[in-house]
N, C-alpha and C positions, 0 to 999 in steps of 0.2 A: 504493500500500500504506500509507496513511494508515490509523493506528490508529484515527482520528474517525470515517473512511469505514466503516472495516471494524467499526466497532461501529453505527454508524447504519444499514449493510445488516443486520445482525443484528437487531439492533430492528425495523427492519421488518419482515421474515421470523416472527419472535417473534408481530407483533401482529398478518399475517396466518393465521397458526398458531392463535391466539386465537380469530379469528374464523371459522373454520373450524370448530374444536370449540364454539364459542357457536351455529352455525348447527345442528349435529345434536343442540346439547344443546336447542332452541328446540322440535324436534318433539315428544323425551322429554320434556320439561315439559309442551309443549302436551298432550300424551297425559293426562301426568300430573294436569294440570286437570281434564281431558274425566271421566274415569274412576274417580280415588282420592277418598275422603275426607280431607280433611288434621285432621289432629288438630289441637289446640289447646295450646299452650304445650310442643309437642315438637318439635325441629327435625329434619327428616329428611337421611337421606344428599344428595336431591335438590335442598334447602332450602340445604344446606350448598355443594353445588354451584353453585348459584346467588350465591351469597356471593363464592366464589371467582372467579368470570367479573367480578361488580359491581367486586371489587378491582383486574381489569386493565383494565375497561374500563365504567365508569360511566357516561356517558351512554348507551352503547349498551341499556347492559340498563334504564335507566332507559327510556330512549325505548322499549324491547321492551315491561314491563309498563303501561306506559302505552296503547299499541298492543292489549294483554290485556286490558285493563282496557274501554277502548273498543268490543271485538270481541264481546268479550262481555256486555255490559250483558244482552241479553237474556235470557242463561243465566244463570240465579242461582247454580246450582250451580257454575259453572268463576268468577264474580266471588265467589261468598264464597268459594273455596277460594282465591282470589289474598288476599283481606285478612287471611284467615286466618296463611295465608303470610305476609304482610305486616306480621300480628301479632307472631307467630313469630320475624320474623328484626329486627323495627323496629332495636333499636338500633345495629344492624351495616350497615344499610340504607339509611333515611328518611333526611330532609332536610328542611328549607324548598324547595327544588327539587320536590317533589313534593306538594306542597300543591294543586296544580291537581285531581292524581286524587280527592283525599279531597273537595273539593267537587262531582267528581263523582259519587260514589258515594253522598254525601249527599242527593243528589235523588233518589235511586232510590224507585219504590216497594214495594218489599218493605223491611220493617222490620231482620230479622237482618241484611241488609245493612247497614246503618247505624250496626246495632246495632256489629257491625264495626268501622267506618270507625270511631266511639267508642271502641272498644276501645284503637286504636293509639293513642289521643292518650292516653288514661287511662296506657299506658305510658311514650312520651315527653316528655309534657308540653311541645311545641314551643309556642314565644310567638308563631309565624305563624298555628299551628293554632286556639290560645287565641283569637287576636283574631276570627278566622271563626266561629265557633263563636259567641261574642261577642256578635255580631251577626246571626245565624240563629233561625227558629225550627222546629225539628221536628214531625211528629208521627208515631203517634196524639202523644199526653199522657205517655205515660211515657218515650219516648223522647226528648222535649223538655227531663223532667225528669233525666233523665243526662245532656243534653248540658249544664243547667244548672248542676249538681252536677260536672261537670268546671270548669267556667269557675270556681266556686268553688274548687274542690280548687287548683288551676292560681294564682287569686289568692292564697288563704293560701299555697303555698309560695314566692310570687315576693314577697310584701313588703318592702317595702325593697330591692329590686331593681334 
């Protein structure tokens, strides 16, 4: 009857609880990809939801949209509604940890996607993000000229840095 004991079975039980409710929330998401439009710069109950799993358990749900992210390349529809998402929640969210997906997404050939994938960085303005970006070139031409136009934006606020 160790108080250590008896709080570390607890935590356990807690974090297989977690993952319990993360596995039936994965399907309502997944649904929710398949199906809704995600709006832009509004965070949804679902969104929010999502949030709240990231907070107890971060790599998992990092590893899940990255898994999303991959599964769906082909569906433009369910990958812009994950960046969208992605947009949506960046600063409660993103990382240098997840920098991998965004040079994924970047290769994609549909443009909006990209266009996306641009979007989160023009919010965060990560220095991992900046440097990729840096060194990439897009197209068509306009989309090269935003990613170039962030790299700028990105350098005048970091001066002196």
């Amino acid at each position: 009857t160790d108080p250590t004991v008896i709080e570390q079975k607890i935590g356990e039980e807690s974090l297989k609880q977690i993952k319990r409710e993360f596995d039936i929330f994965k399907n309502k998401f997944d649904n929710f990809l398949r199906y809704e439009d995600v709006p832009v710069d509004y965070v949804s109950p679902i969104e929010n939801e999502l949030i709240n799993f990231y907070k107890h358990s971060k790599v998992e749900v990092q590893e899940q949209i990255s898994q999303w992210i991959i599964d769906s390349f082909d569906n433009t529809k369910v990958l812009l509604n994950i960046l969208k998402i992605l947009g949506n929640i960046a600063p409660d969210f993103i990382d240098h940890q997840f920098l991998t997906n965004f040079l994924i997404v970047l290769n994609h050939k549909d443009t909006e996607i990209k266009e996306y994938a641009l979007r989160i960085q023009e919010k965060l303005m990560l220095p991992s993000y900046n440097n990729v970006l840096k060194h990439s070139k897009l197209t068509p031409k306009w989309i090269d000229d935003y990613r170039k136009e962030l790299v700028e934006l990105y350098e005048e606020d970091n001066k002196g840095s």
